[in-house]
C-alpha positions, -999 to +999 in steps of 0.1 A: +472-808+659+493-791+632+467-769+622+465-756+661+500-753+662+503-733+627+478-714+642+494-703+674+526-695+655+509-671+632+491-656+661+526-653+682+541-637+650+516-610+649+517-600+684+553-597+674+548-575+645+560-600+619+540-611+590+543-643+573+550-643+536+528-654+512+531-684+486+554-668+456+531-664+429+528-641+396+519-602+401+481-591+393+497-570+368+521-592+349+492-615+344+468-585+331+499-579+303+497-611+295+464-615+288+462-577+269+487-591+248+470-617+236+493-635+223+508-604+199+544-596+203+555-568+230+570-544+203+543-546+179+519-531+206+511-494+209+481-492+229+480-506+265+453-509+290+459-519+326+430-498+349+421-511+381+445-544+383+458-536+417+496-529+422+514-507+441+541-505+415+546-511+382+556-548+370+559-568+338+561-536+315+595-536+299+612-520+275+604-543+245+572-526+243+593-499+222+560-486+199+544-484+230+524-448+228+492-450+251+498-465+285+462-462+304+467-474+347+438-455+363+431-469+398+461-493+399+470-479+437+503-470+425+521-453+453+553-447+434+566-453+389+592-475+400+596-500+378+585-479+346+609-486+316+619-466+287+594-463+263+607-442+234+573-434+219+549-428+244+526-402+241+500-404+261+500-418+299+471-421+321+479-422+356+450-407+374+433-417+411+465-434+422+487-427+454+514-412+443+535-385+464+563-381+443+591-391+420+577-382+389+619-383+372+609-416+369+590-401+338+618-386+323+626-420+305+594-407+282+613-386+258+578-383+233+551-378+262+528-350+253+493-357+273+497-365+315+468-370+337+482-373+375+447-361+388+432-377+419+470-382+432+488-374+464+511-346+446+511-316+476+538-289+464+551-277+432+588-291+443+578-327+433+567-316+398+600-296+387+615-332+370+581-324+342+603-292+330+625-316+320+599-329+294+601-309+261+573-325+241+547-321+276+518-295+261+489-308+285+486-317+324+462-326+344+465-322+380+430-316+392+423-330+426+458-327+436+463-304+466+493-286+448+457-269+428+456-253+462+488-235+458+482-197+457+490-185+421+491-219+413+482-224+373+510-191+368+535-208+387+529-243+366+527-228+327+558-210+342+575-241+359+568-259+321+575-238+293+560-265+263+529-266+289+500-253+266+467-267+289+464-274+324+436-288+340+420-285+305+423-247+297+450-230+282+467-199+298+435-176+290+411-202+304+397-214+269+395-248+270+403-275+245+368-281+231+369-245+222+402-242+210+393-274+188+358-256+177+377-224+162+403-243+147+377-263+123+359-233+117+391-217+107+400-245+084+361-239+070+372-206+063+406-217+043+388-243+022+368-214+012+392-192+003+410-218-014+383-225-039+379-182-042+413-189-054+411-216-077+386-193-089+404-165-097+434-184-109+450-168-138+470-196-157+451-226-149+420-201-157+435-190-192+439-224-201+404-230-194+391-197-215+414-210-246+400-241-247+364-228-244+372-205-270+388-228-296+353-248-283+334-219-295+350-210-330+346-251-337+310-243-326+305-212-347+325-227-382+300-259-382+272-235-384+285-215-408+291-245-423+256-260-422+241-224-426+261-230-465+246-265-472+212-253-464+217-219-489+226-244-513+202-270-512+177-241-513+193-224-542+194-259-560+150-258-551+149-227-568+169-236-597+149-265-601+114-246-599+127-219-623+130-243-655+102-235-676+074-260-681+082-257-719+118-276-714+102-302-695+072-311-722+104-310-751+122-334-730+095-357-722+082-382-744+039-386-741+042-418-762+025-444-741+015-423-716-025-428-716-028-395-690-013-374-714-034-388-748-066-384-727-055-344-716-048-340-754-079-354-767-102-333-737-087-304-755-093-314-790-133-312-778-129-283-759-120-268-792-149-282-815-174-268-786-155-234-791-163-234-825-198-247-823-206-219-800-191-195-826-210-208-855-240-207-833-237-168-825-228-161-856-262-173-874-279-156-842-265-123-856-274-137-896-309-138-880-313-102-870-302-088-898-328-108-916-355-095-894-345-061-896-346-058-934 
């Protein structure tokens, strides 16, 4: 019977346009904080990740998340930044394929913000983004699907509407885009570090340095062969000394006493000298012979 009757009051207050409250209970995205925190204190945080936890505005962000600089809320269903504190060191905030319409000062509590995405959003005229002027440090935007894109003239009117503005919609004033710009700039730096070793290269002091040392290098190198070139004259000189001394000094200084090699060399001459003279005494009565005969 209470159900029915609960029932029937509900239904009444419909009819009647009136909607009954709902049991108090914590926002989808004051839990999501929670549990991105894990457990880590709020100002020791500087990345943040809340896409696709469902809330039209934005709760349980405060402004103890002070080194806070990526904020990411893509597909939230934002339809306004109210509730968006000051965050002194944000850099980079991602608030694409909400439903927001406006009121974009909100942002102007973002003193470092550089990088913007509001694409997919319900931004219609270029009056509700005059409060991003106010943004010194704001080099890229990103408004594409927006119907402001629509707006005749509408990337001149922008850069012109935000002076630090460098890419929007990904390209830069002359439509190079930033992959490109990215591309030359390492090339370039290629190009630098190559110079800079041409440099080195041709540096005169540290260069000089270099040549004295390789010349004191080379005069060491050149006196030690001098040097050795001397040691080998002399060795050879002392060869030659030695070979000169005639063979006459060295039998006076030795001794052939007990040496049996030098008995037995004087005694084969002593019979070389007998056969001499045997041969001799043999021609001669050969010739004693002849003269015999012939008389």
């Amino acid at each position: 019977g209470e159900e029915r009757g609960e029932r029937r009051a509900n239904t009444c207050a419909a009819q009647a346009g009136y909607v009954p409250r709902r049991p108090p209970h914590a926002p989808v995205m004051e839990k999501r904080i929670e549990l991105e925190r894990r457990g880590r204190s709020p100002s020791k945080i500087t990345e943040l990740n809340l896409d696709n936890c469902r809330s039209t505005s934005i709760v349980g962000l405060t402004d103890e998340f002070e080194k806070l600089e990526v904020l990411s809320l893509i597909n939230v269903g934002l339809t306004s930044l109210k509730g968006l504190p000051v965050l002194p060191n944000l850099r980079k905030l991602e608030l694409s394929d909400n439903r927001i319409s406006g009121g974009l000062n909100a942002l102007t509590c973002l003193p470092k913000l550089a990088y913007l995405n509001l694409s997919g959003n319900k931004i219609k005229d270029l009056e509700t983004l005059e409060p991003l002027k106010n943004l010194k440090s704001l080099f890229n935007l990103d408004l594409f699907n927006c119907e402001v894109s629509l707006v005749e003239n509408y990337r001149e009117k922008v850069f012109s509407l935000i002076p630090s503005l460098v890419y929007l919609d990904g390209l830069d004033k002359e439509d190079n885009s930033e992959e490109e710009e990215d591309g030359e700039e390492e090339e370039d730096g290629v190009e630098v570090l190559g110079e800079g070793e041409n440099d080195d290269d041709d540096g005169g002091e540290v260069l000089e340095g270099d040549n004295e040392h390789d010349d004191e290098d080379d005069i060491d190198g050149e006196e030690e062969e001098e040097i050795d070139e001397e040691e080998v004259e002399e060795e050879e000189d002392e060869d030659e000394e030695e070979e000169d001394v005639p063979l006459d000094a060295l039998y006076k200084e030795y001794n052939p006493v007990g040496d049996d090699d030098y008995e037995a060399a004087e005694g084969e001459g002593e019979d070389d000298d007998v056969l001499e003279e045997e041969e001799d005494g043999d021609v001669n009565r050969g010739q004693k012979r002849k003269l015999s005969d012939g008389d």
